[in-house]
Every structure is written in C-alpha cells, then in structure tokens.
C-alpha positions in Angstrom: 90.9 119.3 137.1 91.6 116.4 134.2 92.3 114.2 137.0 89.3 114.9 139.3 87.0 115.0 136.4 88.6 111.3 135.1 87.9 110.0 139.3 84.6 110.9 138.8 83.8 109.5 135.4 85.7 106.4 136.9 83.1 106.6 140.2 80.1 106.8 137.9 81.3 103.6 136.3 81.8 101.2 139.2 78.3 102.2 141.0 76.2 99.6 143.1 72.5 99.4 143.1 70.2 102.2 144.9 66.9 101.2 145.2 64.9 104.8 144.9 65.9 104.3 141.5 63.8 101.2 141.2 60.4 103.0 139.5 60.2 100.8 136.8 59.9 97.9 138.5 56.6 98.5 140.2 55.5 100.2 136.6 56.0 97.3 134.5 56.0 93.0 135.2 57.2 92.5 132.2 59.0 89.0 131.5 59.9 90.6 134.5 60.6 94.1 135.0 64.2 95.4 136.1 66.0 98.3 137.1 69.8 98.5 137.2 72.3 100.4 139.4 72.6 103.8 139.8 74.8 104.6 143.0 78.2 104.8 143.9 80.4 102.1 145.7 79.0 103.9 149.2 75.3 104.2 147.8 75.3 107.7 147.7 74.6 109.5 144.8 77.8 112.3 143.0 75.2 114.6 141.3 71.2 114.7 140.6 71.8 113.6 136.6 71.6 109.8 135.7 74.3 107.6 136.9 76.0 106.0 134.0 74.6 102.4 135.1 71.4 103.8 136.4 67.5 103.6 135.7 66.0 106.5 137.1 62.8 108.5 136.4 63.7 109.7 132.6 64.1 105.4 131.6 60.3 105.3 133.3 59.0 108.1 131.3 60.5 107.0 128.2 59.3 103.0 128.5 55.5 105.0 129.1 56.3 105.9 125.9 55.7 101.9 124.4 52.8 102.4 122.5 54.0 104.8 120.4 56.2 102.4 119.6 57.6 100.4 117.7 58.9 99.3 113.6 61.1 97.1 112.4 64.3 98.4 112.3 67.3 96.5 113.4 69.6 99.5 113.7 71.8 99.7 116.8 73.6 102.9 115.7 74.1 105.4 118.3 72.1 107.8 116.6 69.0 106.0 115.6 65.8 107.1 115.7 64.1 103.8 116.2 61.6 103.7 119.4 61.3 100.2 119.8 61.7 98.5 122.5 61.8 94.6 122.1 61.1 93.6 125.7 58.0 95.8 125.5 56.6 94.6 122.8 56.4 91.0 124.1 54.6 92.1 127.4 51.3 91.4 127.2 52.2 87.9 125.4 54.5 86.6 128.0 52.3 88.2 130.7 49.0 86.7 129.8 49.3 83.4 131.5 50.8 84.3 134.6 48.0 83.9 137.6 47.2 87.5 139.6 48.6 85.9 142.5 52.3 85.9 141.1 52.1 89.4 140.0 51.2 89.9 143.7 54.5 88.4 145.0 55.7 89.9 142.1 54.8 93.9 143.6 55.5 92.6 147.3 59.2 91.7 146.0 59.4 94.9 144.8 58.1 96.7 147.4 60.7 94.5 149.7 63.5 96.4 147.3 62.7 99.8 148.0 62.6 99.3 151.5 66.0 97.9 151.2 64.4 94.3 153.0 66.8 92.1 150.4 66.0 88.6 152.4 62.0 89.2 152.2 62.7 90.3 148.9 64.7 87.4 147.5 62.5 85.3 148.8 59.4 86.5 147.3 61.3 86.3 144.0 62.4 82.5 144.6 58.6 81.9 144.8 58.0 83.7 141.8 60.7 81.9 139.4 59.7 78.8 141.2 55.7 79.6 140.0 56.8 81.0 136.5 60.1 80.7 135.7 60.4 82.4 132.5 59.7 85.4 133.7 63.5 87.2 133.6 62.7 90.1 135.9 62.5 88.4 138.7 66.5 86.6 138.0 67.1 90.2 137.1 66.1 91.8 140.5 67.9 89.4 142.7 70.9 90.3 140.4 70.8 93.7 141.6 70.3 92.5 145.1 73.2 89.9 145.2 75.1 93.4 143.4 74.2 95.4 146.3 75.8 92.6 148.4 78.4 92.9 146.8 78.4 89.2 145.4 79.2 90.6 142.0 79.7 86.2 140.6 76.8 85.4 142.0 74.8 88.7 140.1 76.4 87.5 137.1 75.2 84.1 137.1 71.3 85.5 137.8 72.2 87.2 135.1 72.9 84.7 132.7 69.8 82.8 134.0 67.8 85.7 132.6 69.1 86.3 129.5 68.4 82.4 128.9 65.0 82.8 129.6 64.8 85.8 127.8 67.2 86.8 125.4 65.2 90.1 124.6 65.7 91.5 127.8 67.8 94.5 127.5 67.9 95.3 131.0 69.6 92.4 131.8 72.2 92.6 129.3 73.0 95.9 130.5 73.3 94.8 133.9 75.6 92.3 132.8 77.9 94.4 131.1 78.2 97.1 134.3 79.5 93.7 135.8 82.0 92.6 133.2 83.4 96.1 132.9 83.7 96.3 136.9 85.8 92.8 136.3 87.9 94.4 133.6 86.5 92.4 130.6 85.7 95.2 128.3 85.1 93.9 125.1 82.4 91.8 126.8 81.2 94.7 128.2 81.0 97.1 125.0 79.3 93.8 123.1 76.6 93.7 126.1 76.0 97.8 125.6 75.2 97.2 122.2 72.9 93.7 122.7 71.4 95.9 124.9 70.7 99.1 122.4 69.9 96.6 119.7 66.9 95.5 121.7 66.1 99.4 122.5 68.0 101.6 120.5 67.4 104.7 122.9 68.1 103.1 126.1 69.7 106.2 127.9 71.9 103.9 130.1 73.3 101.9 127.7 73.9 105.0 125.9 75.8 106.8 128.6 77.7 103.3 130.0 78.7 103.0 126.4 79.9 106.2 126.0 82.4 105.8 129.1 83.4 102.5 128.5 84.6 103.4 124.5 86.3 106.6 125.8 87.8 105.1 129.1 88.7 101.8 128.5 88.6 101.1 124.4 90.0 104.5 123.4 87.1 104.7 120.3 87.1 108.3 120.9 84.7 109.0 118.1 82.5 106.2 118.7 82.3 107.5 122.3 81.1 111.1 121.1 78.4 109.6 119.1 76.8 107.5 122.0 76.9 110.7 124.2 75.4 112.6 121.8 72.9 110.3 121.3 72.1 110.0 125.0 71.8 114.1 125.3 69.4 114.0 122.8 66.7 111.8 125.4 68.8 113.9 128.6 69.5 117.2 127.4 69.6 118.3 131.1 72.3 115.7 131.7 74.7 118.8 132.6 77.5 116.1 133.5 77.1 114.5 130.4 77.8 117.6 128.3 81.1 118.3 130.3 81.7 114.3 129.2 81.0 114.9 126.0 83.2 118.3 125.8 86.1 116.7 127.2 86.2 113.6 124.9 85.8 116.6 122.0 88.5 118.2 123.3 90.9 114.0 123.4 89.5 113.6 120.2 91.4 117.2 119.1 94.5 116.4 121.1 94.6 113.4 119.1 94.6 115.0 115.6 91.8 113.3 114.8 88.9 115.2 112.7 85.5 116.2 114.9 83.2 115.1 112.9 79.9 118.0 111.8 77.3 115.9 113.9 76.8 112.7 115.2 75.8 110.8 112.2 79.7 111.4 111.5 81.0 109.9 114.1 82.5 106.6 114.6 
C-alpha cells in the first residue's frame, strides 16, 4: 500500500498539460494569463481533486477573489494569511495599452487550447508577443503547449522569456519549477515554489507541488506538513491531499521527530 500510494504521489508529480483545466485563461489577460498542468504523462486524470501541478476550477475561484485583495505583506510562509496576489494587482496597468484587437487573438489562442488545435494556437500567440511582447501569458501558454509536446527544453526557455518580461508572474515560476523537478533539479525547483508563493502566498498549486517536492525529494518532512496544511486550508475537500498529509505525519513519527501542535509549528 506504501508503495502504491508513493507511485501515485510520484504520478501526480510528473503530469503534462490538460487543457479543460485551462479556465483561467479565458477569465483573466493579465500580463498574460496562464494555466499550468494538471494531467498525467497519458493526459488522463488519477482522481477528481487538484493535480499537484494543476490549475483547475478552485485557482479560478480564488483569483475572482482579487479585489478583496491585497496588503503589503512579503511573507512566503506556508501558513500565511496574506491574499495578495502580485500579478493581479498589476492587471489593469499592464493591460491598459494593449489595443482590443490583441486581446481578440488573445481569446482565439485560447480557445485554440481547449480544443487541443496547438498549431492555430501557437500561432495566434506568435502574433500576440509579436504585437505586445511584454505580455508574459502568452510565452506562458506556448510553454504549456511545447510541455504537452513533450518538448520539456523548449517549455523551459518560454519560460524564461516570461519571467523576463514579467518577473511577477507566479504562474510562470511555477511552471518552471514542475519542469526543473521533472529534470531532477530540485533545489531549483523548491526555490521556484516559493518565488511562486511569495508573489501569491495562497497559490494552492504551489502549495501542494511544494509539499511533494520537500517530502519526496528534499526529505523537509516538517516543512512538507506545513505547506499541505496550508493548501487544505483553500481545498479542504482535497481527500488525496489529507491521506498526503497523514502519511508524511505518520514519516515524520517514524523519524522521531516531534509533530508539531499546528502548522505555525512546523518547519
């Protein structure tokens, strides 16, 4: 059963893109909007909770959220209360210039996406970073279509391009980081997880991705409990994620290390 459960933890962590998780991308056009991957290897889903590199419906619901917004807080700490979201809050500035007819190519792209049309897709994006390159969503979504491809260096570079662009984007950074962790780099990856939570500090997936990647691969058993914690607290339905969360309990026992009271212990 240890086994199994480790396989699927592991399955969840090396996932491709699936685009009926791309909501947020026709919601928001952002310095562009992303989304990131939420499948497995074969593009079909383990379980209905979130996949650990996945955007789904909950991330929408929670960036609706923006103008409840945000303070000042700089806190990346697993169990922060802080609502910002930096990316957000830079919309409507970094939007305001950009004519209605890139925001059309903009949608078509998108709609490309979900209909799995990658070529139409790309290409509409190429227009749009051609019209207004500085807006990172659009380096962001050929990322996830070069990563559906399969063409992990190539999603990695898009990447890079839009984090340049737009160092606030946290989407990006978490994208980024599924890749480094799929290549083995995983201090680059838990450095991208937390870039990423420092620009949003309840960002569920950069949670969750954390969570696996401290428990997995870092063997920061109490860290990882705190970042699963935190991401129950925005997915407390997230029955997968509790089973997680018991097991690394139960390592973190094994270990003779002290369980801390509550989150704000851990780490």
């Amino acid at each position: 059963m240890r086994s199994s459960m480790l396989s699927i933890k592991l399955l969840f962590a090396s996932s491709t893109p699936q685009v009926a998780l791309l909501g947020l991308l026709s919601f928001m056009l952002l310095p562009g909007c992303s989304s990131s991957p939420s499948s497995t290897d074969t593009n079909k889903q383990i379980t209905k909770t979130p996949s650990p590199d996945g955007m789904d419906k909950n991330i929408v619901d929670l960036v609706n959220l923006k103008a409840k917004g945000a303070n000042n807080s700089t806190s990346s700490s697993a169990s922060s209360t802080d609502t910002r979201n930096v990316y957000l809050e830079q919309a409507s500035q970094r939007l305001a210039d950009v004519p209605a007819s890139v925001l059309s190519q903009y949608q078509q792209a998108i709609s490309h996406m979900k209909n799995q049309q990658w070529q139409a897709a790309n290409s509409l994006f190429d227009k749009v970073i051609a019209a207004q390159p500085q807006l990172s969503g659009a380096y962001v979504n050929k990322a996830i279509i070069a990563m559906d491809q399969l063409q992990l260096d190539q999603a990695d570079a898009l990447l890079a391009q839009a984090i340049a662009v737009n160092n606030n984007n946290p989407y990006a950074h978490q994208i980024k980081a599924n890749i480094a962790r799929r290549q083995g780099h995983y201090a680059q990856a838990e450095q991208g997880y937390l870039t990423a939570l420092t620009l949003w500090p309840q960002y569920p997936q950069a949670q969750l991705n954390l969570a696996i990647l401290l428990e997995l691969y870092r063997g920061k058993l109490l860290q990882a409990r705190q970042y699963y914690i935190a991401y129950l607290v925005s997915q407390p339905n997230d029955e997968q994620a509790k089973r997680w969360l018991a097991g690394v309990e139960i390592k973190i026992q094994r270990a003779g290390l002290t369980l801390p009271d509550n989150a704000n212990g851990a780490g």
